[in-house]
DSSP file (Angstrom, degrees, kcal/mol; ACC not computed):
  #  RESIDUE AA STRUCTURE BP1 BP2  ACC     N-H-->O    O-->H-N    N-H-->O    O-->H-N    TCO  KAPPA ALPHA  PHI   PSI    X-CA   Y-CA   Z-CA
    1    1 A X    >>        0   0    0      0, 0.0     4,-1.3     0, 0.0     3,-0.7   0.000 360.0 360.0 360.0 -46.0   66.2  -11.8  -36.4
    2    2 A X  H 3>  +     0   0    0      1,-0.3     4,-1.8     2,-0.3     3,-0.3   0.908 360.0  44.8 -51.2 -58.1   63.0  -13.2  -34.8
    3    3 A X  H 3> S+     0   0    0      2,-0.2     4,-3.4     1,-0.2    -1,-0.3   0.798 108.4  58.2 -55.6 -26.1   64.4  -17.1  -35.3
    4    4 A X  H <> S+     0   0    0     -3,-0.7     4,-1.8     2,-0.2    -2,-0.3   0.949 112.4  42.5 -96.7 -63.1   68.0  -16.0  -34.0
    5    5 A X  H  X S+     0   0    0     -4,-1.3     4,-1.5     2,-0.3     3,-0.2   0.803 114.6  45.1-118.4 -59.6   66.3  -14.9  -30.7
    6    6 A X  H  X S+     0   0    0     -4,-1.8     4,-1.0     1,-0.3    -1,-0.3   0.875 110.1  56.9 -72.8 -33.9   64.0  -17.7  -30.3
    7    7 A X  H  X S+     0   0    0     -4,-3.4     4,-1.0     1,-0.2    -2,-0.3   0.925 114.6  46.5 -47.5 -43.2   67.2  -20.1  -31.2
    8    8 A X  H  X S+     0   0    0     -4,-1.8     4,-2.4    -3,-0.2     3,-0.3   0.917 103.8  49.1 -63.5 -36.3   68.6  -18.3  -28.3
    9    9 A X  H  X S+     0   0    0     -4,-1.5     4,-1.3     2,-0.3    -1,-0.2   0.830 106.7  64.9 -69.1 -30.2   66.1  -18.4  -25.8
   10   10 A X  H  X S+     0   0    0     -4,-1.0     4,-1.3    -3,-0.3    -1,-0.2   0.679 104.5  49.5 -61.9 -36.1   66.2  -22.4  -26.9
   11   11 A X  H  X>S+     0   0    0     -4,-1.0     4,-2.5    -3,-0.3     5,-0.7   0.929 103.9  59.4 -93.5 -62.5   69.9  -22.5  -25.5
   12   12 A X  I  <>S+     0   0    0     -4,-2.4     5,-1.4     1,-0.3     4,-0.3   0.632 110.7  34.3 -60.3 -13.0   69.1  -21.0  -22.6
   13   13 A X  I  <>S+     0   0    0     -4,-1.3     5,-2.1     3,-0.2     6,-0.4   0.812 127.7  41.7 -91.7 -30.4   66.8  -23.3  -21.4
   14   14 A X  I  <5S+     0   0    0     -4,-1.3    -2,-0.2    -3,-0.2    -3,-0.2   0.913 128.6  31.1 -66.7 -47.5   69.0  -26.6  -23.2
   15   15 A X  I  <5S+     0   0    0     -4,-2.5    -3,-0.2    -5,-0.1    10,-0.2   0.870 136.9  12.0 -93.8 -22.0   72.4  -25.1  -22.1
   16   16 A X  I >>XS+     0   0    0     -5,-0.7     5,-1.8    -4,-0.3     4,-1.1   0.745 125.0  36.2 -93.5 -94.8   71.9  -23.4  -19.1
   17   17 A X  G >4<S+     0   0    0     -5,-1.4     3,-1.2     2,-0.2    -3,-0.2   0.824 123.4  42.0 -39.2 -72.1   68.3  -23.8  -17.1
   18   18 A X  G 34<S+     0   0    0     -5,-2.1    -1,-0.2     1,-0.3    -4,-0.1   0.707 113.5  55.7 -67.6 -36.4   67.9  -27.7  -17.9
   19   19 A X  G <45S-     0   0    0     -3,-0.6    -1,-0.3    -6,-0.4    -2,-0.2   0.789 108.4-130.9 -48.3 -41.1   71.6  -28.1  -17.3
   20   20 A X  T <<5 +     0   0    0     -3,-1.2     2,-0.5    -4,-1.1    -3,-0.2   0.821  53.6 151.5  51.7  55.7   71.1  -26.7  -14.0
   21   21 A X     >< -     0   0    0     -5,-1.8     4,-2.4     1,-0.1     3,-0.2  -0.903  35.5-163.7-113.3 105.5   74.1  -24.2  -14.5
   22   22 A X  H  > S+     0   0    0     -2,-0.5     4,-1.9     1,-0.2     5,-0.3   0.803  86.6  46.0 -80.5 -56.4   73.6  -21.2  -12.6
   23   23 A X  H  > S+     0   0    0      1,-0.2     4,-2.1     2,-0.2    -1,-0.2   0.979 106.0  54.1 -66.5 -37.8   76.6  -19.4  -14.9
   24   24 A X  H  > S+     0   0    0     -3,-0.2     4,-0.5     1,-0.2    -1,-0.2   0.915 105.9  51.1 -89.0 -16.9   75.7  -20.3  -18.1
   25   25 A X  H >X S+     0   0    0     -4,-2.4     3,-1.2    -9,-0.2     4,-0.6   0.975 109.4  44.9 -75.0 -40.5   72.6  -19.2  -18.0
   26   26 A X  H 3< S+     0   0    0     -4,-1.9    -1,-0.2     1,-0.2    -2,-0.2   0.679  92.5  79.9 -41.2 -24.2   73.0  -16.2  -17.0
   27   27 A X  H 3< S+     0   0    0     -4,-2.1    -1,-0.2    -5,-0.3    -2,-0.1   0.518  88.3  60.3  -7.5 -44.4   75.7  -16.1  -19.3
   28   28 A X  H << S+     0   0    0     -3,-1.2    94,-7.0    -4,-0.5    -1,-0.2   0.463  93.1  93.2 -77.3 -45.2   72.6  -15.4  -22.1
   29   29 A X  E  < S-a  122   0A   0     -4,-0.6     2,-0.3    92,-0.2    94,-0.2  -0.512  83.7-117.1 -69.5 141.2   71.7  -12.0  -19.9
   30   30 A X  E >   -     0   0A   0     92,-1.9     3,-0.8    -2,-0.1    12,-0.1  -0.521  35.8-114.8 -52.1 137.6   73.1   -8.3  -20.6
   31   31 A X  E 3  S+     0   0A   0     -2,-0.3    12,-0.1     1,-0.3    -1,-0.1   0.198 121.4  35.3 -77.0  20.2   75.1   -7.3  -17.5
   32   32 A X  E 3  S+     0   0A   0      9,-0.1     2,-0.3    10,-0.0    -1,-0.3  -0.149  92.5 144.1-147.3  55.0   72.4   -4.6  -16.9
   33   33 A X  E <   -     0   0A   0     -3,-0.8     8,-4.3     6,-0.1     7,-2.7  -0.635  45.5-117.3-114.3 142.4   69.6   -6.9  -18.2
   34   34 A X  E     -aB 124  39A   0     89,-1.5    91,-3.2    -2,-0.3     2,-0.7  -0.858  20.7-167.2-106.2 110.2   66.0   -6.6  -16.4
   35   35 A X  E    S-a  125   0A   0      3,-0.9     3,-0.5    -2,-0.5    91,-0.2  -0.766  77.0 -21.9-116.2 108.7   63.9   -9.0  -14.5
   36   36 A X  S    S-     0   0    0     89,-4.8    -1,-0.3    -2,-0.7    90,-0.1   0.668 128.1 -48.2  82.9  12.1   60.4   -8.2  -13.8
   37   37 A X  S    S+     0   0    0     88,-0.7     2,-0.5    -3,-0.4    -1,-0.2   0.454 118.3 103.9 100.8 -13.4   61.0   -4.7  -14.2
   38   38 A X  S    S-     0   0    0     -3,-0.5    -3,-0.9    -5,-0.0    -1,-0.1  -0.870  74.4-117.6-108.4  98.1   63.9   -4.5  -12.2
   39   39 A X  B     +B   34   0A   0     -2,-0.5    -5,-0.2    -5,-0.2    -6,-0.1   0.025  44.4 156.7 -28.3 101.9   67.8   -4.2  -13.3
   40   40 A X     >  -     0   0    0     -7,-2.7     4,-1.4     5,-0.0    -6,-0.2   0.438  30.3-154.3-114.0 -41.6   69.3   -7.3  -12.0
   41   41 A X  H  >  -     0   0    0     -8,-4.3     4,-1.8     2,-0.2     3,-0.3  -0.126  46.7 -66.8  68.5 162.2   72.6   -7.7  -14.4
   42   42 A X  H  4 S+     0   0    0      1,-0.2     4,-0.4     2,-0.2     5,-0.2   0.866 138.0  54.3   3.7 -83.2   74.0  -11.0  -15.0
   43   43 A X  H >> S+     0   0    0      1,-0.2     4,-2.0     2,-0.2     3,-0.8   0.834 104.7  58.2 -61.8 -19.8   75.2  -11.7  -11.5
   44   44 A X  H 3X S+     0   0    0     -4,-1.4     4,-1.8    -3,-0.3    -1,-0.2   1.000 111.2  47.7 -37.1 -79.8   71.4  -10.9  -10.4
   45   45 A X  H 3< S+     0   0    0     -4,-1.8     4,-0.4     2,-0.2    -1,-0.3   0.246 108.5  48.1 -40.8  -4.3   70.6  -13.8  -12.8
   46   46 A X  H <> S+     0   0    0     -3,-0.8     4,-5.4    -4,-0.4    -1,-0.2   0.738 110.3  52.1 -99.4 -57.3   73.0  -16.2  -11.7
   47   47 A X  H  X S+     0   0    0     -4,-2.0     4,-1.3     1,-0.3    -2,-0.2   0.821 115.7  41.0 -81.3 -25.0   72.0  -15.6   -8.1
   48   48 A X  H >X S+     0   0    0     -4,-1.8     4,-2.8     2,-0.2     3,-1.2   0.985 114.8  54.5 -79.8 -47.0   67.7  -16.3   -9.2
   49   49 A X  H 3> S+     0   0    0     -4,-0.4     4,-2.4     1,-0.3     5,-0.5   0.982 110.6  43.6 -95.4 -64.7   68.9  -19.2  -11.4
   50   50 A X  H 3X S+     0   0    0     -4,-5.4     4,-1.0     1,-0.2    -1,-0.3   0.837 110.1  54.8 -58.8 -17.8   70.8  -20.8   -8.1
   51   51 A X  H << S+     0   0    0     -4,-1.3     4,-0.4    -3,-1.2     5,-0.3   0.788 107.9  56.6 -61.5 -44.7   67.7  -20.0   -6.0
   52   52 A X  H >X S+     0   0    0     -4,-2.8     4,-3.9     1,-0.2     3,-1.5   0.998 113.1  37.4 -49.3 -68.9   65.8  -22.2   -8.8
   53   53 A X  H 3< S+     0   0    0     -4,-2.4    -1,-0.2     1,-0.2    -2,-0.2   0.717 105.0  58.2 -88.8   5.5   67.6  -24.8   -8.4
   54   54 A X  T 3< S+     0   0    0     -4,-1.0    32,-0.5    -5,-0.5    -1,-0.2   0.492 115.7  45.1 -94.7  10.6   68.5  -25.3   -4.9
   55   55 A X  T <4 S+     0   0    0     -3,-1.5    29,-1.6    -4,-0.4    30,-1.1   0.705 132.5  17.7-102.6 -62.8   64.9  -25.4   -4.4
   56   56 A X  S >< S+     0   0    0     -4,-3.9     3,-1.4    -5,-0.3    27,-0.2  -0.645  74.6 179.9 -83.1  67.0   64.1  -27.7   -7.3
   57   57 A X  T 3  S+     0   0    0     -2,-0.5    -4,-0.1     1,-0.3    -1,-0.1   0.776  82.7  46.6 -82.4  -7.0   67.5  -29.2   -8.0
   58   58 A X  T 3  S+     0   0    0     24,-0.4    -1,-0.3     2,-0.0    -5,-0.1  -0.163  90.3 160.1-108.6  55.5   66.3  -31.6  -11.1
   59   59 A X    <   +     0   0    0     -3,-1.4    22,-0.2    22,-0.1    23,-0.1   0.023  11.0 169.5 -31.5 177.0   64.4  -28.3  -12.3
   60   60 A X        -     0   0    0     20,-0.5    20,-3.0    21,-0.1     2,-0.4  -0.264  23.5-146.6 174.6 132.0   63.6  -28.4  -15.8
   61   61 A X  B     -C   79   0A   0    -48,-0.2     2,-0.5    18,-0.2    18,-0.2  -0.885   8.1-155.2-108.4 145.4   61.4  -26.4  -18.6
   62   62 A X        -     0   0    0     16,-4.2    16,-0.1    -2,-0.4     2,-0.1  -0.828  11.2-136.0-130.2 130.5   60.0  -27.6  -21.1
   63   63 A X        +     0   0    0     -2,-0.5    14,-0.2     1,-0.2     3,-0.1   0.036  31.7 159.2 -68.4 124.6   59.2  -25.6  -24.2
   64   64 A X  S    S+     0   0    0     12,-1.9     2,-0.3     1,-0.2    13,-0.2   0.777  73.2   7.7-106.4  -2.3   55.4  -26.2  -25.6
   65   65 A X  E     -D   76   0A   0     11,-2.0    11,-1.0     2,-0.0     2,-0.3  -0.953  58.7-178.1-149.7 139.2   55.0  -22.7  -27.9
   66   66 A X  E     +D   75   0A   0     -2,-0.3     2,-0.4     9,-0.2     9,-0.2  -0.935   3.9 178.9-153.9 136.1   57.5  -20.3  -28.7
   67   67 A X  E     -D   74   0A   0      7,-1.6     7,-3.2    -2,-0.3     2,-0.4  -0.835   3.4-176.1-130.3 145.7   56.5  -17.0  -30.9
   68   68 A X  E     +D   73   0A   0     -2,-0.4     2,-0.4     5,-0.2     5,-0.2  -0.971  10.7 168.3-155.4 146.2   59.0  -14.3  -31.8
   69   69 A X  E >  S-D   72   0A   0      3,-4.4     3,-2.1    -2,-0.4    -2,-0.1  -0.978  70.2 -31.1-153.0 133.9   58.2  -11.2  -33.6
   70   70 A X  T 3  S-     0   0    0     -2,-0.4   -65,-0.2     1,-0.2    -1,-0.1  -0.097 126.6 -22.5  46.9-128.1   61.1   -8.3  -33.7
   71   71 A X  T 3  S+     0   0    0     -3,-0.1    46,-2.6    45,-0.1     2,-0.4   0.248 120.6  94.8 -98.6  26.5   63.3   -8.5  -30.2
   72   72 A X  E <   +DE  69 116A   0     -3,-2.1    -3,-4.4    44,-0.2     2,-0.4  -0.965  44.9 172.0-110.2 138.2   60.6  -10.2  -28.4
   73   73 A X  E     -DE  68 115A   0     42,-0.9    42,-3.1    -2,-0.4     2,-0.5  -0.994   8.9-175.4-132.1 137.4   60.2  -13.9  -28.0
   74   74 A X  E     -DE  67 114A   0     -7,-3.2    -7,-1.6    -2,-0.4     2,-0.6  -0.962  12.9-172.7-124.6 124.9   57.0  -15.3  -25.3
   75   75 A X  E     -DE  66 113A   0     38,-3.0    38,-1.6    -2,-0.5     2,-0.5  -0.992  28.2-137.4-128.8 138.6   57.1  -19.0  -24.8
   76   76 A X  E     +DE  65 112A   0    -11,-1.0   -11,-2.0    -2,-0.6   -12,-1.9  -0.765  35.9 178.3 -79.6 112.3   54.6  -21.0  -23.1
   77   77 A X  E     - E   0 111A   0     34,-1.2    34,-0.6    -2,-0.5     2,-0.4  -0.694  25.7-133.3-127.8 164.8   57.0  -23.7  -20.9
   78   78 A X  E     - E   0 110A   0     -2,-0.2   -16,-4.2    32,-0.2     2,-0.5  -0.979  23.9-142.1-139.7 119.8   55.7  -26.4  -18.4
   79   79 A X  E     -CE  61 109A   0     30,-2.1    30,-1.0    -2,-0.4     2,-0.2  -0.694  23.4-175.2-100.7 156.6   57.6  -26.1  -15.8
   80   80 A X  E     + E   0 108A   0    -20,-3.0   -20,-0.5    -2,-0.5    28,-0.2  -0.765  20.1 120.1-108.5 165.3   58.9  -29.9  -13.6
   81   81 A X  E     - E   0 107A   0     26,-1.1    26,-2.2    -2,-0.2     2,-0.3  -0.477  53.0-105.7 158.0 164.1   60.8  -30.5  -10.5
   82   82 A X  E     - E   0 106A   0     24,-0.2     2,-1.0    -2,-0.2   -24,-0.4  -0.728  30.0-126.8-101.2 162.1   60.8  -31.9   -7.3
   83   83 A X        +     0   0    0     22,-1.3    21,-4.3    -2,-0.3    22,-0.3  -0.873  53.6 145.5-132.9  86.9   60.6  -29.6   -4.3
   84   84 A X        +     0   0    0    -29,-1.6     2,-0.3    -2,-1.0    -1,-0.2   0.573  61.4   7.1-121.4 -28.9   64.0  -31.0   -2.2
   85   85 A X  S    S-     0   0    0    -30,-1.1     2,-0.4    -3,-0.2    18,-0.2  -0.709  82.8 -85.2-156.1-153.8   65.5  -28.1   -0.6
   86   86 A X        -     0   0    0    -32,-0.5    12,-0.1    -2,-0.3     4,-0.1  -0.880  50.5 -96.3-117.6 140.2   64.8  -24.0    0.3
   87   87 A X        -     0   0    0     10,-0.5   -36,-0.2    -2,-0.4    12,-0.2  -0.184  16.4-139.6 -49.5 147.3   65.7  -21.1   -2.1
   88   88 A X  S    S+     0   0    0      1,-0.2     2,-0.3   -41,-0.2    -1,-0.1   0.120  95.6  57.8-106.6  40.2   68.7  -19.5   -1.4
   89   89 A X  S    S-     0   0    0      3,-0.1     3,-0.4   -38,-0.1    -1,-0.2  -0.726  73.1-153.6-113.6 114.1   66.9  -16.0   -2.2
   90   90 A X  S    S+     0   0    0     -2,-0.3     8,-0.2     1,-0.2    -3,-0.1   0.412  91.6  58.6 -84.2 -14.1   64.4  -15.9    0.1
   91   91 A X  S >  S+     0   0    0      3,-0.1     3,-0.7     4,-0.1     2,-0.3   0.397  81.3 118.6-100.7   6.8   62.3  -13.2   -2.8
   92   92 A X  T 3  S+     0   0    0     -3,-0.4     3,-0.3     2,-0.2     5,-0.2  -0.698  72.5  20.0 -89.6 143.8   62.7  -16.0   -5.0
   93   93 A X  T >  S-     0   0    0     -2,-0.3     3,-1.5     1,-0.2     4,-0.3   0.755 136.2 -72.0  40.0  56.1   59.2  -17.4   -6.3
   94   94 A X  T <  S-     0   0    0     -3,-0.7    -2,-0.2     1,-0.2    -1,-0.2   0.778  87.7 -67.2   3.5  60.2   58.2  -13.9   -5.2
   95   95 A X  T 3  S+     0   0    0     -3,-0.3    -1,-0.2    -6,-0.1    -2,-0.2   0.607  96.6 131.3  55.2  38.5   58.8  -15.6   -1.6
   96   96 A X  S <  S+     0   0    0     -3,-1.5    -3,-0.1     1,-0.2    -2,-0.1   0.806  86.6  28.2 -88.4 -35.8   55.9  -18.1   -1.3
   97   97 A X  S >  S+     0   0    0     -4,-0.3     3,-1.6    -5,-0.2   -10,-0.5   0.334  79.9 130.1-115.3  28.3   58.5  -21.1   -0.1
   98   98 A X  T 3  S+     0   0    0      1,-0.2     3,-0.1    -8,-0.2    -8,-0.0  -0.674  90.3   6.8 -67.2 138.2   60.9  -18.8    1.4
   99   99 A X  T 3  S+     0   0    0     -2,-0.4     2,-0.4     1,-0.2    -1,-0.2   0.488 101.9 131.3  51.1  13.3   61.1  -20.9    5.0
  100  100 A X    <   -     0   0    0     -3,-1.6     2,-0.6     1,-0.0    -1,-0.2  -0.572  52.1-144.4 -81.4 133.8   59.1  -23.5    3.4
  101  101 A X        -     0   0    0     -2,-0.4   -16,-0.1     1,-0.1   -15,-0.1  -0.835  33.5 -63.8-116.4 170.6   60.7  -26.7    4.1
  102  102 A X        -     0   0    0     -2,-0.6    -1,-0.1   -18,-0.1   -18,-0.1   0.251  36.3-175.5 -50.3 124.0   60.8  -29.6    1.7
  103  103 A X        -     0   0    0    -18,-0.2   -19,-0.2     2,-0.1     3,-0.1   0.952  24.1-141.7 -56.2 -55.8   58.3  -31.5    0.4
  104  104 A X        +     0   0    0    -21,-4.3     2,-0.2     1,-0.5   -20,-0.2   0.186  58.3 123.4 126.6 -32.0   59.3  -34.0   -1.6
  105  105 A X        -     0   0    0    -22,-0.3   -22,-1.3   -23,-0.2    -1,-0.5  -0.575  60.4-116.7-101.8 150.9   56.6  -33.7   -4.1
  106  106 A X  E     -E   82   0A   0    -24,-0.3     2,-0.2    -2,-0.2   -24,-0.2  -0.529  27.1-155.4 -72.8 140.0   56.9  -33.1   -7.9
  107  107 A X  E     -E   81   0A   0    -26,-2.2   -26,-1.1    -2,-0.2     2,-0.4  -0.856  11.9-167.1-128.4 143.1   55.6  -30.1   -9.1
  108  108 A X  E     -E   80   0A   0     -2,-0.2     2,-0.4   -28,-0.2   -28,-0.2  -0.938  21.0-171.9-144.4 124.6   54.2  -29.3  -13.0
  109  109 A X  E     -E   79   0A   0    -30,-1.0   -30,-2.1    -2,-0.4     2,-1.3  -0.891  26.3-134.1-141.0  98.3   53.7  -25.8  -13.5
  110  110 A X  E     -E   78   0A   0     -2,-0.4    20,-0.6   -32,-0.2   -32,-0.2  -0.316  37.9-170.5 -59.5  85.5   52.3  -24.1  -16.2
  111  111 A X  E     -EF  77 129A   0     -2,-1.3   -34,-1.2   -34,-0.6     2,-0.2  -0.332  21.8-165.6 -84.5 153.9   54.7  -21.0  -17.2
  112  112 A X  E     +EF  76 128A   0     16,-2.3    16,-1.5   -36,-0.2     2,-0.3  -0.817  16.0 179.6-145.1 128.8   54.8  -17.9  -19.4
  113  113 A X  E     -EF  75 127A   0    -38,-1.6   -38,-3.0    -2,-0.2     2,-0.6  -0.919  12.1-167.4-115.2 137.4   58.0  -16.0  -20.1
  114  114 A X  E     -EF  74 126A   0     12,-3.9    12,-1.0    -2,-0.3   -40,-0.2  -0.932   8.1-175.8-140.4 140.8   58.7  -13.3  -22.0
  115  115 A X  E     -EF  73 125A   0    -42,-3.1   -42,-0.9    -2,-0.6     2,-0.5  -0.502  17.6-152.9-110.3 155.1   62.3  -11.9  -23.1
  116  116 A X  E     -EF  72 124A   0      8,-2.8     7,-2.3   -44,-0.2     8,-1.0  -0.945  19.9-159.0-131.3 132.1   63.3   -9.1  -24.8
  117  117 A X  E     - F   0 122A   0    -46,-2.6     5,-0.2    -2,-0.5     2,-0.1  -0.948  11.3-179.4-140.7 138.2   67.0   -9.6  -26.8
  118  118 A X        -     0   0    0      3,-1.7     3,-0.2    -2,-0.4   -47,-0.0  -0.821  69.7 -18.6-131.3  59.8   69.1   -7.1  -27.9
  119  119 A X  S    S-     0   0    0      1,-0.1    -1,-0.1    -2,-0.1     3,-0.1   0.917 131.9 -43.8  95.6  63.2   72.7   -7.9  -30.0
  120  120 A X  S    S+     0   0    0      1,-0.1     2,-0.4    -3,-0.1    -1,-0.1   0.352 120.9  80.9  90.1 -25.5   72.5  -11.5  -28.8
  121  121 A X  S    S-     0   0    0     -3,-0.2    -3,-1.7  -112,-0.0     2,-0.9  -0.898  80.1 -96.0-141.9 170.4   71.7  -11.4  -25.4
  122  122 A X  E     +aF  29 117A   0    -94,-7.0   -92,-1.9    -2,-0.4    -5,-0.2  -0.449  34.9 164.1 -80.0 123.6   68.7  -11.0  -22.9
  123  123 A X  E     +     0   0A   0     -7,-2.3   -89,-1.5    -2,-0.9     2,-0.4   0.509  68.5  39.8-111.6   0.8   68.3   -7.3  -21.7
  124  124 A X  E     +aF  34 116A   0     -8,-1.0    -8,-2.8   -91,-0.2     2,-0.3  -0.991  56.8 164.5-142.7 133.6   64.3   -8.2  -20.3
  125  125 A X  E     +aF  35 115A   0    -91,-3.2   -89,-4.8    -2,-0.4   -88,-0.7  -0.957   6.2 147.9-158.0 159.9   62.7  -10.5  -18.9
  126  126 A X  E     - F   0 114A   0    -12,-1.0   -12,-3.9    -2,-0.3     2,-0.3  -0.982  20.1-147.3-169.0 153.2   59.3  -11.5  -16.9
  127  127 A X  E     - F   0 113A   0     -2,-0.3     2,-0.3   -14,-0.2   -14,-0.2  -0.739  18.1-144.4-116.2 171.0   56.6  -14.7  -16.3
  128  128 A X  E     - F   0 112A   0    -16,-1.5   -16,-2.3    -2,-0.3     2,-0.3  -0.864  38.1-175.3-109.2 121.7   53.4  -15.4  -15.7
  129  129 A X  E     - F   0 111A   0     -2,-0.3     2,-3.2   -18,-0.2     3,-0.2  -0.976  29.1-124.1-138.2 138.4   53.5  -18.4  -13.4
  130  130 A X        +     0   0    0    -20,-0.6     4,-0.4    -2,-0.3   -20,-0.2  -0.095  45.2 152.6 -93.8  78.4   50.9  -20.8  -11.8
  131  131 A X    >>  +     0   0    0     -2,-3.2     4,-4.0     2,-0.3     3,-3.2   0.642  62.8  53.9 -41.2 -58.7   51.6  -20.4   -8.7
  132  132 A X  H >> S+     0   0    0      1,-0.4     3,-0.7    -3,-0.2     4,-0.7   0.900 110.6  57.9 -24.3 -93.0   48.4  -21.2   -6.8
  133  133 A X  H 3> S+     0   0    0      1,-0.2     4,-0.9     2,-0.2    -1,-0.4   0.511 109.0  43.8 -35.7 -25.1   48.8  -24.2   -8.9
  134  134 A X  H <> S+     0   0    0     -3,-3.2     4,-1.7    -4,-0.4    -2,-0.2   0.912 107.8  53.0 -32.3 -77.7   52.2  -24.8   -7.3
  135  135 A X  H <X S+     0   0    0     -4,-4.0     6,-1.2    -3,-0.7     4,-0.5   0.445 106.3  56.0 -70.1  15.1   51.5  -24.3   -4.2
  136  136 A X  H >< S+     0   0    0     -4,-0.7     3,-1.3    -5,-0.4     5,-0.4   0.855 111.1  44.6 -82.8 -91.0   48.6  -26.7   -4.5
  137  137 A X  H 3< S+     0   0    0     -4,-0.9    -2,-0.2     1,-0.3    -3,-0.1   0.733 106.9  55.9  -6.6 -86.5   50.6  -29.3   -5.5
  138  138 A X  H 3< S-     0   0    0     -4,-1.7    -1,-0.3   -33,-0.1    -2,-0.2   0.717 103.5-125.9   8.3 -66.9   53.6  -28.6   -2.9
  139  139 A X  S << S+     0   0    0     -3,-1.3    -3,-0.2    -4,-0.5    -2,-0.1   0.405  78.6 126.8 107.5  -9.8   50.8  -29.0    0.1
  140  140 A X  S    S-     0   0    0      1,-0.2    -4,-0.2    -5,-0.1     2,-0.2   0.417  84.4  -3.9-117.0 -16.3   52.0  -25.8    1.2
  141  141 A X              0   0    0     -6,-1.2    -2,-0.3    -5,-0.4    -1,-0.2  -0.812 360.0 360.0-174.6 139.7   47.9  -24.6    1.1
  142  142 A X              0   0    0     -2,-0.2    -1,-0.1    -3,-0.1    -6,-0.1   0.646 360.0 360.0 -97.1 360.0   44.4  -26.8   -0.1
């Protein structure tokens, strides 16, 4: 069970996230499936996943560890992208470039996510992300 989960989480960032398709990654989510602690469903997920990328739109993770042990998988991702346009969820990057407008600049961001999967699909999820480093990056503060 522990490989089938981490093979999934592995399609969601190859078929969905890296794609930059808002549906099918959420697609991968429970329709009552939890982000950060909060019950978001699917369409929740759709609607963070299009915030991703209309802020970054050549987004991309890439995975450098991934551990799975029962219905938990945590991977350590570096995240890329270039910083082209404004979230369209303003709570999205818990609302550090909400009105921010575009840099320009490439961003490398050192992530951790961790899922919890249930009969196939993701019912949890939550990061660690470095924002500070981000926003560094970004210009957005020195």
């Amino acid at each position: 069970m522990p490989d089938e989960n981490k093979s999934l989480i592995r399609r969601l960032y190859d078929e969905g996230t890296n794609q930059h398709d808002a549906v099918a990654a959420a697609a991968f989510y429970a329709a009552d499936a939890k982000n950060h602690g909060h019950t978001v469903g699917r369409q929740g997920m759709q609607r963070v996943f299009e915030a991703l990328f209309s802020t970054f739109p050549d987004f991309n993770y890439r995975i450098e560890e991934a551990t799975a042990e029962g219905d938990r998988v945590v991977c350590k991702v570096m995240m890329t992208g270039t910083h082209l346009g404004e979230p369209t969820m303003p709570s999205a990057f818990s609302g550090m470039l909400a009105g921010v407008a575009p840099t320009r600049r490439k961003v490398e961001v050192l992530q951790f996510h961790s899922f919890r999967v249930s009969g196939g699909q993701i019912t949890e999820h939550a990061a660690v992300r470095d924002d500070l480093g981000m926003l560094k990056q970004l210009g957005v503060i020195a």
